[in-house]
C-alpha positions in Angstrom: 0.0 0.0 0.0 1.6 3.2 -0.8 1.8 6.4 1.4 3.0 9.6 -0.3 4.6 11.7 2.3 5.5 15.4 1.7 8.2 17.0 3.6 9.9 13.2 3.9 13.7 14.9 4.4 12.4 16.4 7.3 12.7 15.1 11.0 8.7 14.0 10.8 9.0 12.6 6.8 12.6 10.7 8.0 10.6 8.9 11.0 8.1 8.3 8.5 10.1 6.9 5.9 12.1 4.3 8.6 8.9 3.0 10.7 6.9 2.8 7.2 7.9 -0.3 6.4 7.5 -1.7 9.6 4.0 -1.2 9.3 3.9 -2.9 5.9 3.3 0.2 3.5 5.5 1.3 0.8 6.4 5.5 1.6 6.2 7.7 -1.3 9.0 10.4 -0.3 8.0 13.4 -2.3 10.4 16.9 -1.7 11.6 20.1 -3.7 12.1 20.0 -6.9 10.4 16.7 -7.5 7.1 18.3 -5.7 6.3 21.7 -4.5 2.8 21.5 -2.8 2.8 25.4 -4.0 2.2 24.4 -7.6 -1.3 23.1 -8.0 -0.7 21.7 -11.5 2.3 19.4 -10.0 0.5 18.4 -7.1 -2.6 16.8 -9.7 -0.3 15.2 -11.3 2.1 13.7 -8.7 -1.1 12.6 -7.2 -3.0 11.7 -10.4 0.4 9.4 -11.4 0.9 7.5 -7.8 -2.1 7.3 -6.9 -1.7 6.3 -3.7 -3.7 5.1 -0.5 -3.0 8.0 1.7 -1.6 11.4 1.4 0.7 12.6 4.5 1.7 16.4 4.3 5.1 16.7 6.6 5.5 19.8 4.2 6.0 23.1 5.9 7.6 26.3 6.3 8.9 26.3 10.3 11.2 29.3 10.8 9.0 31.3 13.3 11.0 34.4 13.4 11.5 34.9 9.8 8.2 34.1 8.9 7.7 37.6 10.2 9.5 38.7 6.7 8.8 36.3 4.4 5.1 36.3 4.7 4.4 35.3 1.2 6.7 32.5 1.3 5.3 31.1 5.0 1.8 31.8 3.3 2.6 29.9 0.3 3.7 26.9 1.9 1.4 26.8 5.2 -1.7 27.7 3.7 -1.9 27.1 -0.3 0.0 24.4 -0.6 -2.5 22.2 2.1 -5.1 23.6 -0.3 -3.2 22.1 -3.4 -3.3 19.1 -1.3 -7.1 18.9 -0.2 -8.1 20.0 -3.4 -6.3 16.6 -5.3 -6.9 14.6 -2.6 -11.0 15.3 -2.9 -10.4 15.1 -6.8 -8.9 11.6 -6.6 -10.5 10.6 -3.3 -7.5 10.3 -1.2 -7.5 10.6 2.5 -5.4 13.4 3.8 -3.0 13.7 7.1 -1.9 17.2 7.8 0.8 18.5 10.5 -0.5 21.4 12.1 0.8 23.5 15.3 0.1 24.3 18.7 1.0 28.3 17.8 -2.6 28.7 16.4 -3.4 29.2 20.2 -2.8 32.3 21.7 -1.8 30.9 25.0 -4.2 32.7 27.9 -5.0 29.4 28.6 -3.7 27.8 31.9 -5.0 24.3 30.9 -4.1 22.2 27.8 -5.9 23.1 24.6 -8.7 20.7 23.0 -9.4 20.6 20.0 -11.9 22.8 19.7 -10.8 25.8 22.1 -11.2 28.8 19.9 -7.7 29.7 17.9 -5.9 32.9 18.1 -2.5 33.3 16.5 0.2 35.8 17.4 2.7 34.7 14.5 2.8 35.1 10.8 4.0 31.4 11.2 0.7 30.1 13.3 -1.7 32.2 11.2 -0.5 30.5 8.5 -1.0 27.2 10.0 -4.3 28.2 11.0 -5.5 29.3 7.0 -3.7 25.9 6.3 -6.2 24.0 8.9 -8.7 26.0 7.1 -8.2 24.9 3.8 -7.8 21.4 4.5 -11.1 21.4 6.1 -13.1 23.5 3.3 -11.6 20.9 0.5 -11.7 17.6 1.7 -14.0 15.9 4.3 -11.6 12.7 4.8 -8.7 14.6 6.6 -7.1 14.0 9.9 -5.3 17.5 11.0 -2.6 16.2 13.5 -1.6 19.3 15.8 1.7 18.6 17.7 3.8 20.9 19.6 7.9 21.3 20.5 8.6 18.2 17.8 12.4 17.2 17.8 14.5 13.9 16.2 17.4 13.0 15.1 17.3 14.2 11.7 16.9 17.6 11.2 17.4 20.8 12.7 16.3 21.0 16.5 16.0 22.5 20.0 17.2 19.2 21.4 19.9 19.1 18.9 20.8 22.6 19.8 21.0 22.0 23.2 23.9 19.0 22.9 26.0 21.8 20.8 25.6 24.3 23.6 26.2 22.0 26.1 29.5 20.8 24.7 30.5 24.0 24.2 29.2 26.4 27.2 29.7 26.5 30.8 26.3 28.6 31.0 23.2 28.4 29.1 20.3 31.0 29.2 16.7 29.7 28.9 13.8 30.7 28.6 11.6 29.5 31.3 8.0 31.1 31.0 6.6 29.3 28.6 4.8 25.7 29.2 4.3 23.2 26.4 4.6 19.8 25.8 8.1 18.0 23.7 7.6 16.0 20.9 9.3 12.8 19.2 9.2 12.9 15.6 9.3 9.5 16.3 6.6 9.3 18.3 4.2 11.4 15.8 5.3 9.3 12.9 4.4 5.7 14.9 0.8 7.5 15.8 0.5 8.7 11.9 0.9 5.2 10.8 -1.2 3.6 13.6 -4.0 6.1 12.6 -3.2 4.5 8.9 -3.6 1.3 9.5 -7.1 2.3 11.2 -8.0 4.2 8.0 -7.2 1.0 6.3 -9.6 -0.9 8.1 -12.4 0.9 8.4 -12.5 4.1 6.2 -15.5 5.2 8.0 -13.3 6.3 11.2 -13.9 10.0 12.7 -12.1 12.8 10.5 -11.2 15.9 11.1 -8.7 18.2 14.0 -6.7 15.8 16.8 -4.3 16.6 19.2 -0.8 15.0 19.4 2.4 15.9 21.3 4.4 13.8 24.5 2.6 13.9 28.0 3.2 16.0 30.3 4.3 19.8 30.5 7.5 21.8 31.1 9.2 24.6 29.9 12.0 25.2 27.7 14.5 25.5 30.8 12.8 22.2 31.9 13.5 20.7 28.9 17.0 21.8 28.4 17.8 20.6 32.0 16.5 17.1 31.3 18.5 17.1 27.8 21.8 17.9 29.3 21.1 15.3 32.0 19.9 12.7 30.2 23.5 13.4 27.7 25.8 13.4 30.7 25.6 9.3 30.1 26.7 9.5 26.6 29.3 12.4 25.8 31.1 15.3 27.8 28.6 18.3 28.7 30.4 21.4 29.7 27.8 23.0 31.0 27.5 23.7 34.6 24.4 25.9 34.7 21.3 26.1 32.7 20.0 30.1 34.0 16.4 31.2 33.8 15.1 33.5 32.1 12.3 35.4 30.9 10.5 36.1 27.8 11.1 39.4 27.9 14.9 38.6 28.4 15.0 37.0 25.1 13.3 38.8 22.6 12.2 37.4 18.9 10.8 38.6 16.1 7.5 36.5 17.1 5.6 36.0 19.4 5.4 33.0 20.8 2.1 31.5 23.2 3.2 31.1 27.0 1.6 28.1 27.3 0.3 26.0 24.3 0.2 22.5 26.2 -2.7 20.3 23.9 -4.8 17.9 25.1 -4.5 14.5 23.7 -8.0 12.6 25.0 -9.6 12.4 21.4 -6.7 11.0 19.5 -6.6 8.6 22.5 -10.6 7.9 22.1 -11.1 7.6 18.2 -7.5 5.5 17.6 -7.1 4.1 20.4 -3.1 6.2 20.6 -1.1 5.8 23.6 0.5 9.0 24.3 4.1 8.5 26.1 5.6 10.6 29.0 7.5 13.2 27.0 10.8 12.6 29.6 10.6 8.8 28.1 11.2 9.5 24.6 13.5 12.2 24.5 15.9 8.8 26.6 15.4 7.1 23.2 16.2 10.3 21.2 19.5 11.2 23.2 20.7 7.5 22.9 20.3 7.6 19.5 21.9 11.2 18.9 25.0 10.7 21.4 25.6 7.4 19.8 25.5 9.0 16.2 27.7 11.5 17.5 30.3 9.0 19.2 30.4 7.0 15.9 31.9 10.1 13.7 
């Protein structure tokens, strides 16, 4: 059974690509110049040739802060190329699975977001997420919207990975620690994507539309970067002695960023039956794999 998957060099499409054949399905990686989901014309046809089972969109435009500028691009990419997508999808009746983000919420919230909490971003990058959701659902009614928060792996450019080069390097780090959310495995998201396959595949009459996904639990970016550095100390030589707090307001960004955007994973748990790990438990499996990538160069 065949899965194209968008966005497959990135740290979601490279999890993707590995655990696919696991499950027994045959990935479709699909990546600039072969397909831009900005060009509706290319995206009929891609589709229209493979034809195949499922459609996962791992596609995206991520750099928060210089989404600011490049609205047009982050636009293009967030929000008319999920429409290029729907749109096919419907045409050839292909399911759809799109990666969304937690920065469509505003974060005034002091408990984690469900999916139906009314969205409010304060980016150029979650607005265009949100008018990505948007199109999705105005195209295509058999679509699963995944909405994950804080996602990290192996491949890929990352806070975790960040974090190990800092550490190596710096006796202090400075992190922010005012904003609450939830870290993601890429890993994690891509076993839950292909679990939710499988339940597509065997009974296509399952509940579409917006879910929640992201580890369990809640910390903030200091949190994290504590348990990260700890969690290396097994593996490789961390220089850093002190990870200082900070505010928001200490580190200012071209975005804004939510304080808290923790989501609320109940539904995807109900409809699919997903088992959401403590977030502290996979990033141990990510930092095993990392350091021992990083000892074997």
């Amino acid at each position: 059974m065949k899965i194209l998957v968008t966005g497959s060099k990135g740290q979601l499409g490279h999890e993707l690509l590995i655990q696919g054949n696991d499950f027994g399905y045959e990935i479709l990686p699909a990546n600039l110049p072969d397909l831009d989901i900005t060009d509706k014309t290319q995206v009929k046809h891609r589709l229209e040739k493979f034809q195949p089972f499922l459609v996962v969109n791992a596609a995206a435009y991520t750099n928060v802060d210089k989404a600011e500028t490049e609205q047009n691009l982050a636009f293009a990419v967030n929000r008319d190329g999920p429409a290029n997508l729907a749109e096919a999808c419907a045409k050839f009746e292909i399911p759809l699975i799109h990666i969304s983000t937690d920065f469509i919420f505003d974060g005034k919230k002091s408990s984690p977001y469900i999916e139906s909490d009314p969205v409010s971003p304060l980016s150029i990058y979650g607005k265009s997420k949100q008018e990505g959701e948007n199109e999705v659902r105005s195209r295509l009614k058999k679509h699963v919207i995944l909405r994950t928060a804080w996602l990290y792996g192996v491949h890929g450019q990352n806070f975790v990975k960040t974090m190990l080069r800092l550490g190596r390097e710096k006796q202090v780090i400075s992190v922010v620690a005012d904003q609450f959310g939830s870290p993601t495995s890429a890993a994690d998201l891509a076993a839950a994507i292909l679990n939710i396959i499988s339940r597509i595949k065997y009974n296509p009459d399952i509940t579409w539309g917006t879910y929640h996904y992201c580890g369990q639990g809640i910390t903030t970016w200091h949190g994290f970067t504590e348990e990260i550095l700890s969690l290396a100390r097994q593996y490789i030589s961390i220089k850093t002695k002190d990870v200082k707090p900070i505010s928001t307001a200490e580190y200012p960004t071209k975005a804004t960023r939510p304080c808290f955007s923790a989501l609320d994973c109940g539904l995807i748990k109900k409809n699919f039956g997903i088992n959401i790990k403590p977030w502290q438990d996979s990033l141990k499996t990510a930092i095993r794999r990392l350091c021992q990538k990083e000892t074997e160069k």
